[in-house]
C-alpha positions as CSV (number, residue, x, y, z in Angstrom):
1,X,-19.4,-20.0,-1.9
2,X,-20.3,-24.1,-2.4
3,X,-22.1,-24.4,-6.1
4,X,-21.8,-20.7,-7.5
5,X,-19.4,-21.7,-9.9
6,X,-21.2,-24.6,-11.2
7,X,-24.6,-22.4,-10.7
8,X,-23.0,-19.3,-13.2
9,X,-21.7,-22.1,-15.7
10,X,-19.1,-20.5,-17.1
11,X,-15.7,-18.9,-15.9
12,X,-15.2,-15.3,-16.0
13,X,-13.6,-13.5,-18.9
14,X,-10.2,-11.5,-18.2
15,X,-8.3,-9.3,-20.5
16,X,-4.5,-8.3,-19.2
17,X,-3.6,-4.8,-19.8
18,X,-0.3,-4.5,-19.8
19,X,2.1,-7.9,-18.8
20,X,3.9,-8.3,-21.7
21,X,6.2,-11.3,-22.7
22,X,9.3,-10.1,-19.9
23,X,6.9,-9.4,-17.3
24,X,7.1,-11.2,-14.0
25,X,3.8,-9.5,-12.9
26,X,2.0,-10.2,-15.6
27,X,2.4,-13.9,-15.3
28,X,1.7,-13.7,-11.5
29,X,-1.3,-12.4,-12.8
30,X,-2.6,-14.8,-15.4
31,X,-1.7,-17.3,-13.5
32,X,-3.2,-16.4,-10.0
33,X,-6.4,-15.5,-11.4
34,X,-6.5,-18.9,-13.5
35,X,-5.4,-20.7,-10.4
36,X,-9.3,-22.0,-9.2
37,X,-11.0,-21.8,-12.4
38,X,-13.1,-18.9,-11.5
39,X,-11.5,-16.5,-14.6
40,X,-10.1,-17.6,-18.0
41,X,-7.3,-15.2,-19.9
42,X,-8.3,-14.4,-23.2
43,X,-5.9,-11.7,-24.4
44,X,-5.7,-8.6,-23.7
45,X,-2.8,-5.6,-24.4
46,X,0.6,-6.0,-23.9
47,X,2.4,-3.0,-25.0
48,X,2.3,0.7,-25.7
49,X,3.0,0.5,-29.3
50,X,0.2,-1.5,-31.2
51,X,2.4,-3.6,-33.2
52,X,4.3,-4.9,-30.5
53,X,1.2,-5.3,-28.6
54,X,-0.2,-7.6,-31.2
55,X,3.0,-9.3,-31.3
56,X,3.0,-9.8,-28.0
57,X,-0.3,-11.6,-27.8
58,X,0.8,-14.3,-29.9
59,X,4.2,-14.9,-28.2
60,X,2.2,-15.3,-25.0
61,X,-0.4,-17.7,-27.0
62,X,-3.5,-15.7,-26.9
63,X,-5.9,-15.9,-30.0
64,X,-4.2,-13.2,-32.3
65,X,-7.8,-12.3,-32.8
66,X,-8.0,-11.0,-29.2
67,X,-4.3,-9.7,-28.9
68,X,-5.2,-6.1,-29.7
69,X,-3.3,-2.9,-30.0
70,X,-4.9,-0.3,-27.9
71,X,-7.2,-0.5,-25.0
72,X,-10.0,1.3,-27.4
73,X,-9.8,-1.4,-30.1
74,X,-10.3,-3.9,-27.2
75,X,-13.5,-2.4,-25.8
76,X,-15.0,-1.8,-29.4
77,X,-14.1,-5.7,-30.2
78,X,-15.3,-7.3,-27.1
79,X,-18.4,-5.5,-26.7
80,X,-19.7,-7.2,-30.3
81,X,-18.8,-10.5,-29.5
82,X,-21.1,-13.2,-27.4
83,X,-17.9,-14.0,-25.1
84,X,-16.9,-10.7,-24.6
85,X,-14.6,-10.3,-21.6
86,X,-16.1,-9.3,-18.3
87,X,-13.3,-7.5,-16.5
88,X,-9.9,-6.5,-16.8
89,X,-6.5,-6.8,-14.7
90,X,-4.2,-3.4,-14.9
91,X,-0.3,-3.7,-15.0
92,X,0.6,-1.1,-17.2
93,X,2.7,2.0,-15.9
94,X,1.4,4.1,-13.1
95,X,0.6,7.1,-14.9
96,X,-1.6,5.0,-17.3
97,X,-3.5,3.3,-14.5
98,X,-6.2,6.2,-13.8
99,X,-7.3,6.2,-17.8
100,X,-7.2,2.9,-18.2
101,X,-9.2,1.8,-15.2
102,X,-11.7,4.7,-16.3
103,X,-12.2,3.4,-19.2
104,X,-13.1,0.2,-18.7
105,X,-15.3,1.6,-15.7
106,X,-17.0,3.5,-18.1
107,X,-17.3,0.3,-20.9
108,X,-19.4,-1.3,-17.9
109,X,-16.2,-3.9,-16.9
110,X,-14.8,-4.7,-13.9
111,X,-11.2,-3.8,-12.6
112,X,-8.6,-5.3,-11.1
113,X,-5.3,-2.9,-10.9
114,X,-1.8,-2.6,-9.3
115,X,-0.9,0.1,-7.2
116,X,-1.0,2.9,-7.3
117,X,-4.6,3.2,-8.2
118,X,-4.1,6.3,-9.2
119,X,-1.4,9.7,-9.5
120,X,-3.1,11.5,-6.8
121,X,-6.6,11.2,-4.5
122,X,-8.7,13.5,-6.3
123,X,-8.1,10.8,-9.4
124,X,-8.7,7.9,-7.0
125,X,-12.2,9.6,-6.1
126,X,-13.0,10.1,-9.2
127,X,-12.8,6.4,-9.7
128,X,-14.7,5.2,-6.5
129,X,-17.7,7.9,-7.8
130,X,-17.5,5.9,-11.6
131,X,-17.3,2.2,-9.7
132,X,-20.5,2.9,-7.9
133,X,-22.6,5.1,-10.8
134,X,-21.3,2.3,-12.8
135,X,-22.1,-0.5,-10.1
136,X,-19.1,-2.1,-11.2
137,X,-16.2,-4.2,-9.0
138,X,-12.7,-2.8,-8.6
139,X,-10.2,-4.6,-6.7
140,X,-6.8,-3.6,-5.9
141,X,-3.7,-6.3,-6.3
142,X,-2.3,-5.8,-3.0
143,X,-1.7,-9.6,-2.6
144,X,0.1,-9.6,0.7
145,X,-3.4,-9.1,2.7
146,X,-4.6,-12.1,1.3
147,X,-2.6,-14.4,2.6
148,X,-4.5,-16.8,5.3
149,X,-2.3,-15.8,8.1
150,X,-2.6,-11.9,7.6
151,X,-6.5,-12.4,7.1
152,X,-6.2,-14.6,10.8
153,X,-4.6,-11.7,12.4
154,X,-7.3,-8.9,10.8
155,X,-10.1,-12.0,12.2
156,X,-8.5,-11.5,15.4
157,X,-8.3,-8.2,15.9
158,X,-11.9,-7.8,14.7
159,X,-12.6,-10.2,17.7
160,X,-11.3,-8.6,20.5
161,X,-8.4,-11.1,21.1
162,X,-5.9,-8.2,21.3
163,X,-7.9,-5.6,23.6
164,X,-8.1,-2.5,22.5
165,X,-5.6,-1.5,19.8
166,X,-2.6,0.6,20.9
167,X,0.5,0.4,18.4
168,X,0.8,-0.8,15.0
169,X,4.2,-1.4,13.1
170,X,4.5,-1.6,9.9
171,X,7.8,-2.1,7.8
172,X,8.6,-2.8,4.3
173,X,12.7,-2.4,3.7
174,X,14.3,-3.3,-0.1
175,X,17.5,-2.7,-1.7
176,X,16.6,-2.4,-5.5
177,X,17.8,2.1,-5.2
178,X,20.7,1.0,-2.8
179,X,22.7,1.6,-5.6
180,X,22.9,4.5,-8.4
181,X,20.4,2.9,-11.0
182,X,20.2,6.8,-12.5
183,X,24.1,5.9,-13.9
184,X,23.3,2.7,-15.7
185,X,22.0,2.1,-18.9
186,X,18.0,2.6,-19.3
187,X,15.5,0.6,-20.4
188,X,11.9,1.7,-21.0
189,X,10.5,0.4,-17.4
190,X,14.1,2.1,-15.7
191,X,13.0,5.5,-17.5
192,X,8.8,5.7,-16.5
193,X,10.4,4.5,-13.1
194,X,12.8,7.0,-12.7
195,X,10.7,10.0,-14.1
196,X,8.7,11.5,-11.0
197,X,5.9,12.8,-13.5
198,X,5.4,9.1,-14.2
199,X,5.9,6.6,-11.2
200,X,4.3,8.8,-8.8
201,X,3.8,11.4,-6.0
202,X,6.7,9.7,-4.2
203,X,8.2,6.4,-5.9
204,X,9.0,4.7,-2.7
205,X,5.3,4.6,-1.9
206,X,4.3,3.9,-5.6
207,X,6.1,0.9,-5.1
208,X,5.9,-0.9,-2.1
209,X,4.7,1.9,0.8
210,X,1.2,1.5,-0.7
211,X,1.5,-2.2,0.3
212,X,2.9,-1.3,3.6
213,X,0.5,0.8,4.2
214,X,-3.1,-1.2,3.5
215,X,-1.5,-3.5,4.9
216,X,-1.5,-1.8,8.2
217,X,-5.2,-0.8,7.8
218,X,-6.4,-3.9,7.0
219,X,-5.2,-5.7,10.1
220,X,-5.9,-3.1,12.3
221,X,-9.6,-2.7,10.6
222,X,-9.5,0.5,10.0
223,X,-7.8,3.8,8.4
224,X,-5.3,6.5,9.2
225,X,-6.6,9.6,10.7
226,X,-3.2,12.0,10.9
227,X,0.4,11.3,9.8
228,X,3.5,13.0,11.1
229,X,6.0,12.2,8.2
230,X,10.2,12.1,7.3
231,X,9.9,12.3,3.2
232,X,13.7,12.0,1.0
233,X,15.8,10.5,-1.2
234,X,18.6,8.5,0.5
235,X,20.6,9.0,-1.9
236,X,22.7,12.5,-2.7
237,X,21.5,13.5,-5.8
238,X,18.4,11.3,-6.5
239,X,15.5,12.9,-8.0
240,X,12.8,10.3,-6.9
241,X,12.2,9.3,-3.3
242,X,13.6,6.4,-2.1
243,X,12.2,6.5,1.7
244,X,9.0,7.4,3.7
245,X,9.3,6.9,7.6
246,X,6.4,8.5,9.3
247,X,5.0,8.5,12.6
248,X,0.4,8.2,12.3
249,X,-2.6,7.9,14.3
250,X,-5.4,5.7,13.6
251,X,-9.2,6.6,13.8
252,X,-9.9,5.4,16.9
253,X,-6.9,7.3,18.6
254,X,-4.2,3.3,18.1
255,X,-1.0,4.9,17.4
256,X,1.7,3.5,14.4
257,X,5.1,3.6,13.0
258,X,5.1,2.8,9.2
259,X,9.1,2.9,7.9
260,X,9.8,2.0,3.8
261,X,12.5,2.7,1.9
262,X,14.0,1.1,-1.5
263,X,17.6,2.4,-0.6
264,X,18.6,-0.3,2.2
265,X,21.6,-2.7,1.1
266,X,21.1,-6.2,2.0
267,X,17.3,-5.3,2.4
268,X,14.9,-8.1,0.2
269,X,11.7,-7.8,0.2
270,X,11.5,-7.6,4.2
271,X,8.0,-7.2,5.3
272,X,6.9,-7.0,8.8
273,X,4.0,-5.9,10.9
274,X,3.0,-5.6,14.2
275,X,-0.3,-5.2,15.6
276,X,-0.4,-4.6,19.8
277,X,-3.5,-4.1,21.8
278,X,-3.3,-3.7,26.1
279,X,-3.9,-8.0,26.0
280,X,-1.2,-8.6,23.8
281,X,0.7,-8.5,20.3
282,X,0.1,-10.1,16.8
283,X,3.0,-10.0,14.5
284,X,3.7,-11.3,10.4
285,X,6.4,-11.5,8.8
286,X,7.0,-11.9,5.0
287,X,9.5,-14.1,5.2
288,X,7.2,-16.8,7.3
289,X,3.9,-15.8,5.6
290,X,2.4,-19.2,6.9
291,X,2.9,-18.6,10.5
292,X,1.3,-16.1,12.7
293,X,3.1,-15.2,16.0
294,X,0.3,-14.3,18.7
295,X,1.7,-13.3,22.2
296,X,-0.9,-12.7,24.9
297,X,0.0,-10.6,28.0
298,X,0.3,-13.7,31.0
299,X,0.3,-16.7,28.6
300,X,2.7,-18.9,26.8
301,X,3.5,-17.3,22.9
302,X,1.8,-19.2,20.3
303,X,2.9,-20.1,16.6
304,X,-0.3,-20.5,14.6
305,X,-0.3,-21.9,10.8
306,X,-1.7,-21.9,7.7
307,X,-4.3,-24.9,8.0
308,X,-4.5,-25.4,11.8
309,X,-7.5,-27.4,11.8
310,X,-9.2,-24.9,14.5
311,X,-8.8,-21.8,11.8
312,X,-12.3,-20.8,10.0
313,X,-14.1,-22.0,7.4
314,X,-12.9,-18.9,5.0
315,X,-9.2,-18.8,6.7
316,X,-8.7,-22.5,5.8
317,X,-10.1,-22.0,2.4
318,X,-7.5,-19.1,1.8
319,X,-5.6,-21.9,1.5
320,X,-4.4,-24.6,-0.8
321,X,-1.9,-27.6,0.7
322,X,-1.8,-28.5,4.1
323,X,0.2,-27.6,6.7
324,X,3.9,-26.9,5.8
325,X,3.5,-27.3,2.4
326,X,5.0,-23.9,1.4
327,X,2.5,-21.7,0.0
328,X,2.9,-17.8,-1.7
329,X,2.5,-14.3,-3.4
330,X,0.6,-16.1,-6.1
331,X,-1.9,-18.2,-4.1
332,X,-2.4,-14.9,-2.0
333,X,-2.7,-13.3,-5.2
334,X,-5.4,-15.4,-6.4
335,X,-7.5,-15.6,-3.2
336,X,-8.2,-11.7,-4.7
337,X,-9.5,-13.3,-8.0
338,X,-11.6,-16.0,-6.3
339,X,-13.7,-13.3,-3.9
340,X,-13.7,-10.4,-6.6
341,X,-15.3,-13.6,-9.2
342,X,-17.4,-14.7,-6.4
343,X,-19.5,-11.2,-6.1
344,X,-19.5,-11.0,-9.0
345,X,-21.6,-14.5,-10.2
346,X,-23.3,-14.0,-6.8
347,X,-24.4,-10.5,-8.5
348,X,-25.5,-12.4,-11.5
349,X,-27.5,-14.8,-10.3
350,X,-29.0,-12.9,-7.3
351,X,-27.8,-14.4,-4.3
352,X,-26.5,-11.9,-1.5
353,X,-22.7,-11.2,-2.4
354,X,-20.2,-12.8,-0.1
355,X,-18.4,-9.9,2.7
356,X,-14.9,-10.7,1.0
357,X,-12.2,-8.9,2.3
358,X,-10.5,-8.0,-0.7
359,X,-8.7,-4.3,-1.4
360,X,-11.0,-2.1,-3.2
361,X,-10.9,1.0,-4.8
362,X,-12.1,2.9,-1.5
363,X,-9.1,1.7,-0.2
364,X,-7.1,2.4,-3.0
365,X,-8.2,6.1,-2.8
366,X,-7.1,6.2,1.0
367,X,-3.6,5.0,0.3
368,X,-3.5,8.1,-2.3
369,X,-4.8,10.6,0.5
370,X,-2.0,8.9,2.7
371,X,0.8,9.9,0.5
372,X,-0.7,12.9,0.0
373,X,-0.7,13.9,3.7
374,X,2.6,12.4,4.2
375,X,4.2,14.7,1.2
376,X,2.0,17.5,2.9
377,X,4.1,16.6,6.2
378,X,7.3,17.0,5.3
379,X,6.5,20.4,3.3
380,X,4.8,21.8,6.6
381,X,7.4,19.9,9.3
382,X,4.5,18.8,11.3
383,X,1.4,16.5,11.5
384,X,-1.8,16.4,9.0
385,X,-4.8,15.5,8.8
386,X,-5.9,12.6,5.9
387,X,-8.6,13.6,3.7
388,X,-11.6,11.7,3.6
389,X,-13.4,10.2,0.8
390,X,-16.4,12.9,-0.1
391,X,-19.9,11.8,1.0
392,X,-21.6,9.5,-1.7
C-alpha cells in the first residue's frame, strides 16, 4: 500500500523468541522481516535457560537491555517502555509454541510463529478464539506460499483459468531421517526432535507436511474436507513418524494426493505441486520457484516468470529483481512480514486493511485438524472427516 509506511512513521517493533546464535531460522527470520523496512529487531529471547538467553542477545548485537531471559520478563519490560515492541516472531520448540503465542496474545501483541501452530487442534482453536477476542494479527511462517509464482497459480485458480478443479498433487520428499539419527550422538534440538511428546502428533508433518499441506489449500483456495491416510515410520524401530501419504478430498468434491516423508535418500528439499482443473494443469516446483508451468487442454504449454511484465500489480510486487535474477525462501519469507505490517499500520491509522494472503492462524488450526484426521485414518483403516473450526 503506496505511503502507509511513510503515513505510520515509524517501523514496527519485533521481538525473536527463540533463534539463538546457531540458528539458521532465526536469521531467515530477522532478516526477512527487516528486508523492506516495515519491522525493526530489537531483541527478544534466545534460549531456554535465562543466562544463556541474555548471552545470547549480545552475541547476536541486540541492546543487552532488551536481550531478556524469559518470555515474562520481556512482556513486563516492554510494556513500560515508550518503544515497546508491537509483535513477536516464534521459533522456539514445538511444544513451546501454544504458550508462547498465548501469551503474547493475551499481552495484546501480534504473532508470527513457525509450524506447527500448535500440539493438537483444540490448542490451535484456542488460539484463533484469543486472536479475535484479542483483535490481534497472527501469521503463520509458511514461506513457500509466498513466493510470486505460487501466489500466480492461487490468482489463477481463483480466476477460472483452470475450470473447475479436479486433482491436486502435492509432494514434499527429504532425506534428513534416511539415516539412523536415533544412534548418533544428541544435541538438545536432536533430543525435543526425537521425543514424540515434544515435536508433535506426527514429526513428519510437524516438519515439513504442514507446509505441504497449506500449501495445497492455498492454491487450490480452499480446505480439506476427508482424508484417507498411510501413517509410519520408514524406518524399523523408529519411534517418530517419518512419512504421511494420504489420499483427500477437497470441499467442493476436487480430489488430492499429498505424499511426505523425511526418510527418502537422495531426497532435498523436493517440493512439488500440482493443481488440475477439466481446462488444464498448473504445476510448481521448489526447485524453480520463479517459474510457473501452466498447460491448457488444446494450447501450446507456457513457462511464466517471476516479473513477466503482464503479472499483477501485487504479483510483481512479491517480488524484488527482475526477471532471472534468482530470488528465494527469504524474500518469500518477507513478503509475510510486509502484508502482516501492512494491516497492521492500515489498522492504526484507519484505512481499510489490505486482503493479503498471508497464512493465518485459521489456517494454522486446519493443518492441526488435518493431522489429526490423518492419525485418526490410519487407527480406523479408512477415511475421516476434518473437523471444522467451531462457529465464532
Amino acid at each position: 500500500m503506496k505511503g502507509l509506511r511513510e503515513r505510520f512513521g515509524r517501523p514496527l517493533r519485533l521481538a525473536l523468541l527463540g533463534g539463538g546464535p546457531s540458528s539458521w531460522i532465526g536469521r531467515m527470520h530477522q532478516t526477512a522481516a527487516e528486508l523492506d523496512g516495515y519491522w525493526r529487531v530489537i531483541g527478544g529471547v534466545f534460549s531456554s535457560d535465562p543466562a544463556r538467553s541474555r548471552q545470547a542477545g549480545t552475541a547476536l548485537g541486540f541492546d543487552p537491555g532488551r536481550s531478556y531471559g524469559t518470555l515474562a520478563d520481556l512482556i513486563a519490560a516492554e510494556k513500560s517502555r515508550e518503544d515497546g515492541v508491537d509483535a513477536v516472531a516464534i521459533m522456539t520448540p514445538n511444544d513451546t509454541h501454544y504458550p508462547c503465542a498465548a501469551a503474547a496474545l493475551d499481552a495484546g501483541l501480534d504473532v508470527l510463529c513457525d509450524k506447527p501452530v500448535t500440539h493438537d487442534f483444540a490448542q490451535a482453536c484456542d488460539l484463533v478464539a484469543r486472536t479475535r477476542k484479542q483483535a490481534r494479527l497472527f501469521a503463520i511462517a509458511h514461506g513457500y506460499s509466498a513466493y510470486p509464482m505460487m501466489r500466480y497459480a492461487r490468482e489463477l485458480v481463483r480466476e477460472g483459468a483452470l475450470g473447475a478443479l479436479r486433482l491436486v498433487q502435492v509432494e514434499y520428499i527429504q532425506s534428513g531421517l534416511a539415516t539412523r539419527i536415533e544412534d548418533a550422538p544428541q544435541n538438545n534440538r536432536l533430543r525435543w526432535i526425537l521425543d514424540p511428546r515434544r515435536s508433535g502428533l506426527a514429526l513428519v508433518m510437524s516438519a515439513i507436511g504442514c507446509h505441504a499441506q497449506h500449501l495445497a489449500c492455498f492454491a487450490a483456495g480452499r480446505n480439506v474436507a476427508r482424508v484417507c491416510a498411510d501413517v509410519r515410520a520408514m524406518l524399523p524401530g523408529r519411534q517418530v513418524i517419518d512419512y504421511v501419504s494420504a489420499l483427500f478430498e477437497l470441499e467442493g468434491g476436487a480430489r488430492g494426493t499429498f505424499t511426505v516423508t523425511q526418510a527418502a535418500a537422495g531426497g532435498e528439499n523436493d517440493i512439488r505441486l500440482r493443481v488440475y482443473g477439466d481446462k488444464g494443469l498448473l504445476d510448481w516446483s521448489h526447485r524453480e520457484p520463479s517459474y510457473l508451468k501452466l498447460a491448457l487442454q488444446g494450447e501450446p504449454v507456457r513457462v511464466i516468470g517471476r516479473g513477466d511484465p503482464f503479472l499483477s500489480p501485487a504479483i510483481i510486487a512479491a517480488g524484488r529483481a527482475p526477471r532471472g535474477h534468482p530470488e528465494g525462501l527469504r524474500e518469500a519469507f518477507a513478503n509475510i512480514y510486509v502484508e502482516l505490517a501492512q494491516e497492521r499500520m492500515a489498522r492504526a491509522l484507519g484505512d481499510v486493511p489490505p486482503e493479503s494472503p498471508y497464512p493465518r492462524i485459521e489456517d494454522g488450526a486446519h493443518t492441526m485438524a488435518f493431522i489429526e484426521a490423518c492419525l485418526a485414518s490410519q487407527r480406523s483403516g479408512g477415511w475421516v472427516d476434518v473437523a471444522r473450526l467451531p462457529a465464532s
